[in-house]
N, C-alpha and C positions, 0 to 999 in steps of 0.2 A: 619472394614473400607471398605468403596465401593472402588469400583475399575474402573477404568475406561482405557481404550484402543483408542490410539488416531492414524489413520491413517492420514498420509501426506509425499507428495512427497521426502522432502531432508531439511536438515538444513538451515531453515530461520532466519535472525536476528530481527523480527519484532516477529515469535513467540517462537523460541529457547527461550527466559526470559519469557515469560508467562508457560514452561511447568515446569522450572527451579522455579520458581514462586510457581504451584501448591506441587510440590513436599516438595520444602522447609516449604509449610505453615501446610501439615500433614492433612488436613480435608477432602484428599482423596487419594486414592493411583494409580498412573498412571504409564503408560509404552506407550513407543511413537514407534509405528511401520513407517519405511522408507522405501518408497517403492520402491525409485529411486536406492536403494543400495549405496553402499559405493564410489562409482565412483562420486556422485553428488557431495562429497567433493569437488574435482576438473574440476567441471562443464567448461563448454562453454556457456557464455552469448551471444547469438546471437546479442540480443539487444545493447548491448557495444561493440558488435565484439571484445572478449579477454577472454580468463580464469579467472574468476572472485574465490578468495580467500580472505573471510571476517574476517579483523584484528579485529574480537572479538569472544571470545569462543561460542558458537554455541552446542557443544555436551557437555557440563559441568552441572555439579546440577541435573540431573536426569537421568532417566533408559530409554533405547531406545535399540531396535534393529533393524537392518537392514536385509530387507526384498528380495528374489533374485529376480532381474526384471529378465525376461527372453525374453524382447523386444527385436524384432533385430534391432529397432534405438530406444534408450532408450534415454526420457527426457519426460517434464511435457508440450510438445508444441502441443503435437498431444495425440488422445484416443488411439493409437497402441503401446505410449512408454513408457506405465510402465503396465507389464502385468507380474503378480504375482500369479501363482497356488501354492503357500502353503504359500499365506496370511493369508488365512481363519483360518487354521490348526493354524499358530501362534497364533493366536488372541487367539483362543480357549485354546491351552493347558496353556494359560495365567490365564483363568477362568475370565474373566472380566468380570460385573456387566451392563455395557454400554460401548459402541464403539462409537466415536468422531472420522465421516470422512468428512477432507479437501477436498471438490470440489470431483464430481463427475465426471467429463470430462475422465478420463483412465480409461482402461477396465480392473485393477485390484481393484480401488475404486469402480466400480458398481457392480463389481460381488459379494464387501464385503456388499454392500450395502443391495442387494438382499438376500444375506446369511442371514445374522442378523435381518431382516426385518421378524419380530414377535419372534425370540427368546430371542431377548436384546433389550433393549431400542437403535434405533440408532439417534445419535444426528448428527447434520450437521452443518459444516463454509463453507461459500461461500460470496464471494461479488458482485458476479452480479446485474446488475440495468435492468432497463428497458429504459436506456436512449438511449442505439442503434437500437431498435426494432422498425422496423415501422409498418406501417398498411398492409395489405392486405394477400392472401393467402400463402404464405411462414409463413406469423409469426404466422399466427393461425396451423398450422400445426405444428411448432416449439414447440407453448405452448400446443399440446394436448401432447405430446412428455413431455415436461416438465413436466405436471401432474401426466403424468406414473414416471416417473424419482421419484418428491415430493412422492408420495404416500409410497415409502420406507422410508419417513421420520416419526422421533415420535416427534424431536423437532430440531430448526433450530435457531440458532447464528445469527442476524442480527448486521450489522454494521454500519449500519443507514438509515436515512429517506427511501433513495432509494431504500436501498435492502430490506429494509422491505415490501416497494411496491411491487418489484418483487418476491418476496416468498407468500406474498396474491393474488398477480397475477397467480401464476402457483399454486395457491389452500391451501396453507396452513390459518391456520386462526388464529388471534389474543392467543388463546390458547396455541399454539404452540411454538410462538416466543419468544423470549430472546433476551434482548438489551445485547450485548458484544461487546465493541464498538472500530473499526480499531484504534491500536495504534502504539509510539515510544517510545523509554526511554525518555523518558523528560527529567530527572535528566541529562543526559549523554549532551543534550544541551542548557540545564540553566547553567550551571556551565560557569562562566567567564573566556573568554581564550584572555582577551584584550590585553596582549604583540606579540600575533602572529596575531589577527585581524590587530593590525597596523602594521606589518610587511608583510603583503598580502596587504592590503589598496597601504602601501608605493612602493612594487614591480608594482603596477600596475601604478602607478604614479599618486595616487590621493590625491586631499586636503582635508584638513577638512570637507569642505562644497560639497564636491563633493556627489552624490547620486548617487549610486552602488545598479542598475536593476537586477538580480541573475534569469536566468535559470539551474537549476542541474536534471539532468536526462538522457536519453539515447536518441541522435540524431537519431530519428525514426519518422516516418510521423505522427504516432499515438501523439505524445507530443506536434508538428505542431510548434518546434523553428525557421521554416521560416516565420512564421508569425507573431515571435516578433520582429523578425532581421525588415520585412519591415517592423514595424509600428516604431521600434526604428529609422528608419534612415528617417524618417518624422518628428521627432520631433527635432529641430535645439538648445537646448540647451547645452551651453560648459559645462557644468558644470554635465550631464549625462549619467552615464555610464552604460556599459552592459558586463555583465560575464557572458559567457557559458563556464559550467560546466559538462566535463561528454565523453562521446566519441558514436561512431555506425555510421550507414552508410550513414546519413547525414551531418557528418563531412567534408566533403571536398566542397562538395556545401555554406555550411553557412560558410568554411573560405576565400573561392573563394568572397564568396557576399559582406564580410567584410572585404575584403584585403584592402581599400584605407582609412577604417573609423578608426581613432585613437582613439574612444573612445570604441572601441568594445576590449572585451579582451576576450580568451579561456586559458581553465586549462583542464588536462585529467581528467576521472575519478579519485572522490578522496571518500576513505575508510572510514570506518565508525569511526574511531579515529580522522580521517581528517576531515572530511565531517564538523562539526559545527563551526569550525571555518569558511569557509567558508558563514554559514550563517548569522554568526553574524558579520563579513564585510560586508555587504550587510544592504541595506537600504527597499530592498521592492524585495521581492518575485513572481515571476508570472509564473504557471503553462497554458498556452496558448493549451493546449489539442482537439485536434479536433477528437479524437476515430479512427475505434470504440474502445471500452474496457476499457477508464481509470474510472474502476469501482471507485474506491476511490482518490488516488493522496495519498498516504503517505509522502510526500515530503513535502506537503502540511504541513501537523502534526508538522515535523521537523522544518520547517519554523515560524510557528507559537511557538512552543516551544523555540525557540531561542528569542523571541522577535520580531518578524518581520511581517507587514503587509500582505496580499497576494492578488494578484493578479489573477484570473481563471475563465477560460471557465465555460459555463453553462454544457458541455460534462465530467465535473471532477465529477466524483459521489459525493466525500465528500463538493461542495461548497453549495448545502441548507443547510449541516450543522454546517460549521464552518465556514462561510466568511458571517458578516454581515455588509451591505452597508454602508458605512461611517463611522463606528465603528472600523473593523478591516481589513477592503481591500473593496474590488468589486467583481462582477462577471459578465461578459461581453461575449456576444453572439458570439459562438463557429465560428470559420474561416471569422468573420469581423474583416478588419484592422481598420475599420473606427470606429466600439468600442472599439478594441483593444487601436488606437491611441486617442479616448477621453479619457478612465480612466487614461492610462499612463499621460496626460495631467493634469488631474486633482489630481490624487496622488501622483506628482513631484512636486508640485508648491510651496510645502512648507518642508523641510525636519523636524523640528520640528512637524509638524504633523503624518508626519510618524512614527515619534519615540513612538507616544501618539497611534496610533493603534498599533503599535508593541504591547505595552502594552495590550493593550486591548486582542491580541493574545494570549497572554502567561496566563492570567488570562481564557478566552477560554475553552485554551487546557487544562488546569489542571485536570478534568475531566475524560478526554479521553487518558485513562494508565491503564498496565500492569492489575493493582488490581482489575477495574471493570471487567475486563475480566476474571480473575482467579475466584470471585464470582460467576459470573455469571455460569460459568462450574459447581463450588461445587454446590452450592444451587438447577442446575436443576437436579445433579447425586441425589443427598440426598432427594430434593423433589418428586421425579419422584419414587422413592420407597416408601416415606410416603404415597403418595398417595394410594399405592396399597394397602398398609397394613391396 
């Protein structure tokens, strides 16, 4: 059985069940190297300003070890803070067949990069796009940098349209690439949690008829939730409401701005047990993202899994992919209010309509889960040897 070595930062709940995943289904054999160490358990979310501890197992169903950062400020925000001199070592007395590294931005993933780079096949997940990159001398400079970077690549996981772009951009070529495509548990928000939807509906003081606008994410300039607030408070409907979702250093600004509007409501940060209920009270989704960096929008995913239209920026990496115009949401030119305030207009007007793209959502995303993701890892390990042979 091949074997394969999977470098990344710390226990993610987006890929913790895809490693859980490969392990359980046996058609290869992994071991998850962590390179943030054991301290990431109990991380500091800048983004949500709080110690963020995720109520779903994370280190369960398969084999990992934890790896010594020896950063002197350790975390995945800068290339100084996971720096790992007996990564390499690990990997190796593992014997592994091919190495799978998450993002190469720390200066302990490049050095694996570099290492492995002709004696294993090294495979690469990244979701960078090319949506924040503008023209001129800076980004050509950027991309000859990126091409030395690619060239330690043998093969690279894209997560859609855009990242595909951006890895043919900085030189890889169709050969290369693997569709693995950004996912959620689905199952975890299909499942019908309708006695507590009307019990969150009813806390907020809403009717039947009421339509419930859902921002969830982390108040940061990057998500741009001041530019739902001003396009929500343009639109003069009673019957329209607006949930923010989530906590960070834009909190106190958007409750100041929404102190006299009774139709605007806030919830803190809520956990990933929590979290679907949430969505599936809600009547329509909108990721209003102005960058740089929202390479994908997972939230997005969530949204759509639960049943629910979405709403987002053309700056959301995942809307070419999963948001089709009148179908299943819009997607509306990144920091205008004046698109912002026409779609909201146009995908309030009816709530039964919304309900029929919700649909449409969920049908979607069905696609885009754990499995294709897990294939697509075995098939390049297993391929990538047939070939040689």
């Amino acid at each position: 059985m091949k074997r394969l070595a999977i470098v990344t930062t710390h226990p993610i709940q987006y890929y913790a069940p895809v490693f859980k995943l490969l392990h359980k289904r046996g058609r290869i054999s992994i071991k998850v190297f962590y390179t943030w160490g054991e301290a990431a358990l109990q991380k500091y979310d800048p983004g949500f300003q709080k110690h963020i501890q995720w109520d779903v197992p994370l280190l369960d169903g398969y084999p990992y070890e934890w790896v010594l950062n020896t950063a002197a400020n350790k975390g995945s925000h800068h290339f100084k803070g996971i720096v790992t001199p007996g990564l390499n070592q690990q990997i190796e007395d593992w014997k592994p067949d091919a190495v799978l590294i998450f993002g190469w931005a720390y200066k302990g993933h490049l050095s694996a990069m570099r290492y492995f780079k002709g004696k294993l096949p090294v495979f690469f997940r990244g979701d960078s796009t090319m949506l924040d990159m503008g023209p001129g001398v800076r980004s050509a400079i950027k991309n000859v940098f990126l091409r030395w970077i690619y060239r330690k690549v043998d093969y690279a996981f894209y997560v859609g349209a855009n990242n595909k772009a951006y890895f043919k951009t900085v030189g890889l070529i169709d050969s290369q690439l693997i569709f693995a495509p950004h996912a959620v548990d689905n199952a975890r928000f299909y499942i019908s949690r309708n006695q507590e939807v009307l019990a969150l509906r009813d806390s907020l003081s809403l009717k039947p008829d009421d339509i419930l606008l859902l921002f969830a994410g982390k108040f940061e300039a990057k998500k741009n939730p001041h530019l739902l607030l001003e396009s929500f408070k343009k639109i003069k409907k009673p019957n329209l409401h607006l949930l923010f979702v989530g906590n960070g250093e834009l909190e106190r600004g958007l409750k100041n701005a929404a102190a006299i509007e009774s139709r605007i409501h806030f919830m803190d940060f809520m956990n990933q047990s929590e979290i679907p209920v949430v969505y599936q009270a809600a009547d329509l989704f909108c990721m209003p993202s102005a960058g740089p960096g929202e390479t994908w929008g997972l939230a997005v995913n969530e949204a759509m899994a639960a049943a629910k239209p979405v709403l987002v920026s053309n700056k959301v990496g995942c809307a070419v992919d999963l948001v089709r115009y009148n179908i299943n949401g819009e997607i509306f030119k990144s920091q205008s209010v004046e698109a912002l305030t026409d779609a909201l207009l146009r995908l309030t007007s009816d709530k039964d309509s919304l309900a029929q793209m919700g649909a449409q959502s969920k049908k979607i995303i069905q696609p885009w889960n754990f499995i294709s993701i897990a294939e697509a890892i075995e098939e390049t390990l297993i391929q990538s040897y047939a070939d040689e042979s």
